[in-house]
Every structure is written in C-alpha cells, then in structure tokens.
N, C-alpha and C positions, 0 to 999 in steps of 0.2 A: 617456764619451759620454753626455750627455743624452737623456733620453727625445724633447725638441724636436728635437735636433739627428736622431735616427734616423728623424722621422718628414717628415722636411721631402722625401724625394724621391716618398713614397709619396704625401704631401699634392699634389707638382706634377702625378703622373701623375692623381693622382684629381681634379683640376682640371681636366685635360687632357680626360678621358673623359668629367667633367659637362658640360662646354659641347660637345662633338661628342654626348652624346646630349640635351641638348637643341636645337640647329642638326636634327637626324635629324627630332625628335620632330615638329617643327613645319615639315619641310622642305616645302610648299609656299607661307611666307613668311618673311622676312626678320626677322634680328633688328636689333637695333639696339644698340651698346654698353650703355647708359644702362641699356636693360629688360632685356637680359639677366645684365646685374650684380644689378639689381632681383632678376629673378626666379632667380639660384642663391641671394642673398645674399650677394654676393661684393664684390670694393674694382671698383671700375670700372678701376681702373689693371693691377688682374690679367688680369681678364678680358680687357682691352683687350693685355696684356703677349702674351698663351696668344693670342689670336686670330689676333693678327701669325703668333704660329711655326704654328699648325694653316695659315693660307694659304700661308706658304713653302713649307710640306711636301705642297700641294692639298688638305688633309684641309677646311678651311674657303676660303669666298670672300666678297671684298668685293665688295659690289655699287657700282652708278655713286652709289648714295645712301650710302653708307660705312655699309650696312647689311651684313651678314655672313648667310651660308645654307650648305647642305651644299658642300664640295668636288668636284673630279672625281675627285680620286682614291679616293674615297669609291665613286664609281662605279663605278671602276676594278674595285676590290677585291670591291664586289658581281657583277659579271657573273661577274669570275672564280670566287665561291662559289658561287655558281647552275651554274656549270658545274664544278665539281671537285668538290661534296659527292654523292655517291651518292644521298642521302633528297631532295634537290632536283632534280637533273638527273635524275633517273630520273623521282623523282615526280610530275615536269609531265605524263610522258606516262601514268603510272598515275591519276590524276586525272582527266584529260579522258577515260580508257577508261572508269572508273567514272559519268563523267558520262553519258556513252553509252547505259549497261547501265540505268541509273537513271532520268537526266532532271531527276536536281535537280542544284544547287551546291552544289560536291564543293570540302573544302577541308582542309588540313594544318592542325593548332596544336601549339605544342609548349609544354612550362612554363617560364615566367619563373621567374629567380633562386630566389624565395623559395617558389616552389611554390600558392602563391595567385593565382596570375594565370597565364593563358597567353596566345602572339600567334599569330597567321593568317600561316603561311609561304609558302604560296603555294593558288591556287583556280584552280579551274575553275567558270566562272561556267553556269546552265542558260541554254537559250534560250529560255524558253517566255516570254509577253509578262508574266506577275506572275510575279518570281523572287523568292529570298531571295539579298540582295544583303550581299558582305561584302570586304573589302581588303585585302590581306597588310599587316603591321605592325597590324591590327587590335587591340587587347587587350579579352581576354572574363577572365570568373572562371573560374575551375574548380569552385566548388562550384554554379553553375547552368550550364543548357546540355550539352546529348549531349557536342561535344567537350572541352569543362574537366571532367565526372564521370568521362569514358574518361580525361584524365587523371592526373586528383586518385584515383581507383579503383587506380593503379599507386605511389602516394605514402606515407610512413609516415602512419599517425592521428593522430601528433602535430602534421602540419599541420593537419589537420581544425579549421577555425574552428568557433569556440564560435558567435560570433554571425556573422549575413548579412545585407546589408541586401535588402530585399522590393522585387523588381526586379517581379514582376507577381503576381498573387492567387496562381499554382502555382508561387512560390518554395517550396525547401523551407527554411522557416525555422528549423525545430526540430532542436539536434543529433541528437536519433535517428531524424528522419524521414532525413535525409542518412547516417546510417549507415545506414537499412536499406538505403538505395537504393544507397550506394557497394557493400555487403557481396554486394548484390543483382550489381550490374556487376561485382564480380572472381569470381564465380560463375557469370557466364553468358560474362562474354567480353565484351560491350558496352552503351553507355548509350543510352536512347532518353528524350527530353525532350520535352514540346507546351508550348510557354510558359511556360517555367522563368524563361525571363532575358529573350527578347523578347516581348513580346506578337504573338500571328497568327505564330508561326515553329516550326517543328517541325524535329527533328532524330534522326539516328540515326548515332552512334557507335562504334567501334571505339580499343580502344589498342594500341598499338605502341611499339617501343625507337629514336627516332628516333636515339640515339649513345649509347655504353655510360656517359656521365652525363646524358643528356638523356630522359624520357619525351614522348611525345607521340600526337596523334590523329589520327583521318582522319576525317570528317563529311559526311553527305549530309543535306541542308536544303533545306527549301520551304516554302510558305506552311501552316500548319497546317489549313488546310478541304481542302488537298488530301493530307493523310497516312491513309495505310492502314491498319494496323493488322496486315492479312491479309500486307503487303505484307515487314514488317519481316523474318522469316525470310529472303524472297530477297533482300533488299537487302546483310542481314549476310554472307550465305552469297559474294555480289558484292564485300563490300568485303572479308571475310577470300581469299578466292580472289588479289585483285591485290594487296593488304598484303602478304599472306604470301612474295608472291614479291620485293617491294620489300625485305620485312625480311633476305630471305636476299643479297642485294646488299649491304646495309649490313651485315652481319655479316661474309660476307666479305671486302668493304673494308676493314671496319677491322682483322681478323684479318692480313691483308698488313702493313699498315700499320704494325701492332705489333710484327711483324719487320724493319723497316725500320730504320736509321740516318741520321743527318744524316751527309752526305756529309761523309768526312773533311779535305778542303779549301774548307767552306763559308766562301765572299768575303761579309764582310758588312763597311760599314761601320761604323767606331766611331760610335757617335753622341755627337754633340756635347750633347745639351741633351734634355729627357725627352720633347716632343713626337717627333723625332725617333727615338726608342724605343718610343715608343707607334707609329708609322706602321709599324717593322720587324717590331715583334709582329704587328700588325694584317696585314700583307703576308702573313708567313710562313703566318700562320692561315688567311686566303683562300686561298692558293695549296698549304696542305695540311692540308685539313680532316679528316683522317680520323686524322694525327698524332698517338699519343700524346706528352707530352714532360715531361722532368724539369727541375730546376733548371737542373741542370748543360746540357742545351740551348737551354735560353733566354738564358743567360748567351752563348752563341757566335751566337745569333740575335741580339741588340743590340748584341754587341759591349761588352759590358759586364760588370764585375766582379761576385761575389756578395752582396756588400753591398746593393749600386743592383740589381740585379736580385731580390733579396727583398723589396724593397719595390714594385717593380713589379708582380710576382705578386700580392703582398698587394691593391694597388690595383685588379689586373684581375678579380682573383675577388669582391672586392668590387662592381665595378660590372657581373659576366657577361659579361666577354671570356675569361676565363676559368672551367672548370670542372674539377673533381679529383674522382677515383671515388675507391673504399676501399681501392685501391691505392697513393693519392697520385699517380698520374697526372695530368697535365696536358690538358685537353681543349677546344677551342672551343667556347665558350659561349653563351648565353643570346641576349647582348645585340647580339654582331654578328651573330645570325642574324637578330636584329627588324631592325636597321640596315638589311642585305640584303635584307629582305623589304620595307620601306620602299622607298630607294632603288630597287631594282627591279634584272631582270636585264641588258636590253637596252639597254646605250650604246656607239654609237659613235662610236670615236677621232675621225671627224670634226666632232662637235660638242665633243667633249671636249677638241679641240685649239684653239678659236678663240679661247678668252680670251689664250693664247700666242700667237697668232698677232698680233691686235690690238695686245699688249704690241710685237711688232715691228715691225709696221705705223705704230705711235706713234712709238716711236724713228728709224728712216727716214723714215717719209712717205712709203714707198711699197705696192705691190701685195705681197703674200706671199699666196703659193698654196700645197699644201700636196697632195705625190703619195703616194700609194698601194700599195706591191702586192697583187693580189690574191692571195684563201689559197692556199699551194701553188702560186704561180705567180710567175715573172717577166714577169705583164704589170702594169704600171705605168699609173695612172692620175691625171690630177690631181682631186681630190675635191672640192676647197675653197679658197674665196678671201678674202681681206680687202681694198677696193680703199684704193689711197693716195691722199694729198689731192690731185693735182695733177689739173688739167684734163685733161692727155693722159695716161693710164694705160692698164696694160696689163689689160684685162679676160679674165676666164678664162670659155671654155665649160664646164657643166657634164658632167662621164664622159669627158675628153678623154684620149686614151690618149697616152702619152710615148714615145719612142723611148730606151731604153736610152743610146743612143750618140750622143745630139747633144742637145745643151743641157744648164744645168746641173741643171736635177730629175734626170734621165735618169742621167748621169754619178755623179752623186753617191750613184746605188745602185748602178749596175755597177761603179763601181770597191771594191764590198765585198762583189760576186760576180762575181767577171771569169768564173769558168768558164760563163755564160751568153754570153759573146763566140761561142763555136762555136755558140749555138743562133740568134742573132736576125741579121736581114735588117740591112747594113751600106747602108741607102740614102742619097743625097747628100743632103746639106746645103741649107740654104737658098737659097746660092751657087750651089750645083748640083754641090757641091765633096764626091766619097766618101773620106773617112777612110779613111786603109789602115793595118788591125790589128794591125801593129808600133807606129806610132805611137801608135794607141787605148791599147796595152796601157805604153807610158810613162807617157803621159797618167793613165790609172788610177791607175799604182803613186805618181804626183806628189801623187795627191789623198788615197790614202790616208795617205801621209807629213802632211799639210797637216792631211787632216781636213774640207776643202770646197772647190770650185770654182769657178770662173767661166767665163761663156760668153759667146759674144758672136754675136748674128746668126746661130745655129746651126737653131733650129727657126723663127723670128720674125726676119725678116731687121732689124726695129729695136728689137731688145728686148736687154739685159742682162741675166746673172742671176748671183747668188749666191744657192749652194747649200749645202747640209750634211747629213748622212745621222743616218736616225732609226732607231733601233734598239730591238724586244721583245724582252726575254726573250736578250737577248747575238745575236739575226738582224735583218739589214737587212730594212727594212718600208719606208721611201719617202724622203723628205726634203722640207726646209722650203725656200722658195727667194724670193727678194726679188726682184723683178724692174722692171723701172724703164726707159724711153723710151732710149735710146742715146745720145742729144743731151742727157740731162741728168744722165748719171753724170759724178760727182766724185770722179777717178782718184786723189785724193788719200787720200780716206776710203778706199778699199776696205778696205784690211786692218780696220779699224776695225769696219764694214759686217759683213767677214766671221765677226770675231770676235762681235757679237751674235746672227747665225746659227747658229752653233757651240753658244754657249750656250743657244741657243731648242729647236735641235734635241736637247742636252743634257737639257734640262729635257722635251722628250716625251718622249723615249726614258725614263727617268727616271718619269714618269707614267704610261705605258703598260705598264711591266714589272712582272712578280710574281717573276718569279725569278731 
C-alpha cells in the first residue's frame, strides 16, 4: 500500500473539517464556492464535491444565492454541548454569579490546539454603560491578557514563544519579562494584566482544568481607569470561591464518565462516505462530552473499520475535534468547543426546521405547518408555517394548540403514544361527529403500520392534511403535515404526497437527534 493511497481518507476527512471551520469561522456571512476554494487553496470542484455532502448531512447550507454558510445541524449539535458539558451548562450560571459579586465582564477562554492562542467560550457581559466588551468564539493570545497568561501559566515552557508581536506599549515583549510574570502566576494562583493586549482594558484572571486535556480561564475585565488594585484580592478570593466549585463538577463528571461504556448494542449507521463520519463523530462528541474514548470506540461510533478510522482520528486531532491525554485517551477537543461557542447555545427546532419545511412546501405547493409537543407533555401545538402558492390556502394561527385525536398533525403523534387516549378530552369533530376509542385506537394502530395519515375535515371542516410523525432522540416530538383546500386535493397523488412527508419528517427527526 502506498504512502498516497493510506493517506487519501485522512486527506477527505481533513477537507471535510477545513471547509466547516472555515463556513464556522466567518458564520455571519456566506461563502461562495469560487472564494472559498480561493481562500483553503483547494480545486473548486473539491470544495464544491465536500459542500454538497456537508449540506446532505445539515452540517453546511446553500443559500438562495448558491452561496453556502453554517448548517443547522451544526446548531443542533451546539445547543446540545452547551447543555451536556458540565464547564458550560454550569458555567453560564457561575459567570453571571461572578458578574454579580464584581460588576465587570466575566468570561471563560480555553487553549486552542497549539497552545498559543485561546477562544471566549462563553461571557457574562457587565451592565454598567462603558463595559469591556467580548464574544464567545473570540481568539485572544495567551501570552498577553489575564486570561491567555492564566492559561499559558498552566502549559509546558516549551510553548513559550520566543518572540511576541507588541499588541500595545505593556506588551510584554521580552522572553524573560513573560517568564517572570508566567513564574509569577503559577505561584500565586492568578494573572492580572492592565493593557497587555488591548489598550484601556484591564483584567484579572484565574486558571482552571476546563477537561482532563483542556486548560483554561475564567476573567473579570473592565475598562482600565476603572481597575483597583486594592480590589484584586476580593475579586481572586470571588472567582477562586465559584471556580473551585465548577472545578469539582467537571472532575466528577468526568470521573463517572471514565467508568462508563458504550452501550453494548450501540445502533449506529455505517457511513457511506467520510462527511458522514465526520457528522457521527461530531454527534457522539456533542451528545457525550465528557467521554473518554479509544480506537476501538470510534470504530463502533462510525461504523467503521480500523484502517478508515485511524485516519480519521489522525484528521481530527489534527484540526481539535479531537484531543488525547498521556493516557492515549480520546477527548473533545479544542475546535468544536470554538464552533459551539460561535454558533451559540440557543436554537430552536422551529427555525431549524423551515428550510425543510419550504423544501416541501416547494415540492407540493402547498401550506405545511409544523406541531410541537411541549417538554414533558402531551400538549401539542402547531409552531410554524410555510404558506403554499395558491390563492386559497390554509393559514396557520400562531401557538395553536391541536387536539391529539382529530386531524392529521394530532393523529400523527398519538398514534406513537396511544397511552395518552385515557388522559385527553375525546370532543366532536368538525361535523359535530365524536370518535369512539375502539375506533380511535384502529385508526392509530393503521398509522403506525403506514408511518402517516390523512384527514379530512376533522379540525377545519375544508382543509386536508397529510401528516407524518417527527421523532428526538427514538420519542415522538410532533409531526410535519401538508395541508391544502379540500376542493383542490388530487386523490391520485396522495400516496406520492405521503411519501414526501415521510421523508421530510425523516430528515427532522434525523436533524433534531443526538442519540
């Protein structure tokens, strides 16, 4: 086997991962094939090849200008790390406490790959009307700035750059001015900087073990004419007090964690093609960040043999999707926590589901709406609409609640929770006509055999609808449902009809899950 030929999957994934972090890097504008071939150095027809499969997979999207930007399932995969990482989901609320105690802006950084740079994972911004202003996915140095010295102070000295470029006049330039001052912060415990790297910003730092491969900081920042001096003791004494108790969260997380196994019958797809490897990796890591994991598990995460999975590792450690202690552990990395910090924690399914939605709305030409349940609950609401081309269409009220058991959104959840038939009110029909729950519960068992519905004049005495059930994580969450004038359905298409519903609903569920 050639040296070429061993390196060609490693080459696809690491293709893969340039173009999603740069689509990330610059996600509040669009690329465009042409410049973003330009700007990796790559064939246009690659870049253009990889773009295709990152949008099958949601990880990328075309725009109406055949321009490409982040994905939703990119989003996806960030909320769900925002919420499953301990240093994050804790740390929102130990941040805004410290902002509290403090009054300035209080923010996480953790170190990039190579240890010379760190990013902004998440902030609590001050309120006072001149703040020091900063953005998660930010990248600062580490050898200027409270939090990149509380970093780099935690790091071997062989990172230690020689030279720095002179960010403002109290740069420290010189490698043994930055030694004293590093030798200085792992002696005391924390970094304190007045215009090291911004001009007019002052900072005081602490370090911490954001993941047993990860170092990182916590920072309190404000304008430099308003820093104390007297003040630095209680500030440190404030942020070691709520660190210390964030640190001992993350310790025991990951301490569980690392007596944990991959579930002996874990269902993963084989993947067909490396983007789709890259999405499974990327899944599994959002949805268990605290996972140590060896070869041998990532092989049964992608569905892949260990040939094509040592060159994936090699790929992702390379670009900080992945990271490996001195164990040889496997650990989530660097680069999808910037991603996450980027993209941000808060998306909801119901914006994340419109570009599907339109996709069917296109192919019909009609209204799809798009129900809901709420968490922990079987109440059902429709959330969201797309209207169809035609003059007379079905328009959706906004928070409209559904009745389980009449129409086909309704139907199309409860028959994949029948046991909610003994809890909801069986009121009549549009007709004035009440369902009796022998019937209901046929009707159900028809749709789960099928997979989706039809209704007809059930909620909307002239509306139509096909439906189909949308599924997180293996639980019914709501369904997608087409809905169209009564007088203009073509009794011929339905199956047709149905079957693009199926698929739509397919493809959120599909988007919406991590596990």
């Amino acid at each position: 086997m050639t040296r070429e030929q061993h390196n060609k999957p490693a080459e696809g994934v690491s293709t893969a991962l340039a173009i999603l972090d740069t689509l990330v890097t610059r996600a509040e504008r669009a690329w465009g094939v042409r410049e973003l071939a330009e700007h990796l150095n790559m064939m246009r027809t690659t870049v253009n090849r990889f773009l295709s499969q990152l949008t099958t997979d949601g990880l990328a999207t075309k725009t109406a200008d055949s321009s490409y930007t982040v994905g939703p399932r990119l989003a996806v995969l960030s909320s769900a790390l925002h919420r499953l990482h301990p240093a994050l989901n804790e740390g929102r609320k130990v941040l805004d406490s410290i902002r509290r105690h403090t009054g300035g802006t209080v923010f996480m950084s953790v170190q990039a790959a190579d240890g010379r740079t760190c990013f902004v994972v998440l902030e609590s911004e001050s309120e006072t009307p001149i703040r020091y202003r900063i953005t998660p996915g930010d990248i600062l140095p580490t050898y200027a700035g409270a939090a990149g010295l509380a970093i780099l102070s935690q790091l071997g000295e062989e990172i230690w750059p020689d030279e720095v470029p002179l960010f403002t006049k109290q740069t420290l330039v010189s490698r043994q001015a930055r030694s004293d001052c590093l030798h200085r912060v792992k002696s005391q415990g924390f970094a304190v900087s007045v215009g090291q790297h911004i001009e007019g910003a002052a900072g005081i730092a602490i370090p911490f073990c954001f993941s047993p491969t990860l170092k990182g900081s916590v920072s309190v920042s404000r304008p430099s004419w308003e820093f104390k001096e007297g003040r630095v003791t209680e500030i440190v004494t404030t942020l070691r007090e709520k660190i210390g108790k964030l640190q001992e969260i993350i310790v025991d997380t990951h301490d569980l964690a690392t007596h944990e196994t991959l579930p002996t019958k874990l269902e993963v797809k084989r993947a067909s093609t490396q983007v789709e490897r890259v999405n499974q990796l990327l899944t599994y890591l959002a949805s268990h960040p605290s996972h140590p994991l060896a070869l041998t598990d990532v092989c049964r995460i992608v569905g892949a043999g260990r040939f094509a999975v040592t060159s994936l590792v090699e790929a992702a450690e390379q670009h900080g999707i992945l990271s490996r202690n001195n164990d040889g552990a496997l650990y989530i990395g660097p680069t999808l926590l910037r991603w996450s910090a980027v993209v941000g924690p808060d998306h909801s399914p119901v914006d994340l589901a419109l570009s599907e939605m339109r996709r069917l709305s296109n192919m019909t030409g009609e209204t799809i709406c798009l129900a809901l349940l709420e968490k922990d609950s079987s109440r059902l609401r429709m959330v969201q609409s797309v209207p169809g081309e035609g003059r007379i269409q079905y328009v959706l009220d906004p928070a409209v609640d559904v009745p389980l058991h009449l129409g086909a959104a309704g139907k199309a959840v409860l028959a994949f929770a029948p046991e909610w038939l003994n809890e909801i009110d069986l009121v009549p029909d549009a007709q004035g006509r009440i369902v009796e729950i022998d019937e209901l519960r046929t009707r159900l068992a028809d749709i789960r055999a099928k997979g989706y519905v039809t209704a007809e004049g059930e909620r909307i005495p002239q509306a139509y609808g096909v439906a189909a059930p949308i599924f997180i994580d293996g639980k019914i969450a709501g369904s997608i449902n087409v809905t169209t004038p009564r007088y203009r359905v073509d009794r011929s298409r339905i199956e047709i009809v149905a079957d693009q519903v199926k698929q739509a609903a397919h493809n959120l569920s599909q988007l919406f899950s991590i596990t």
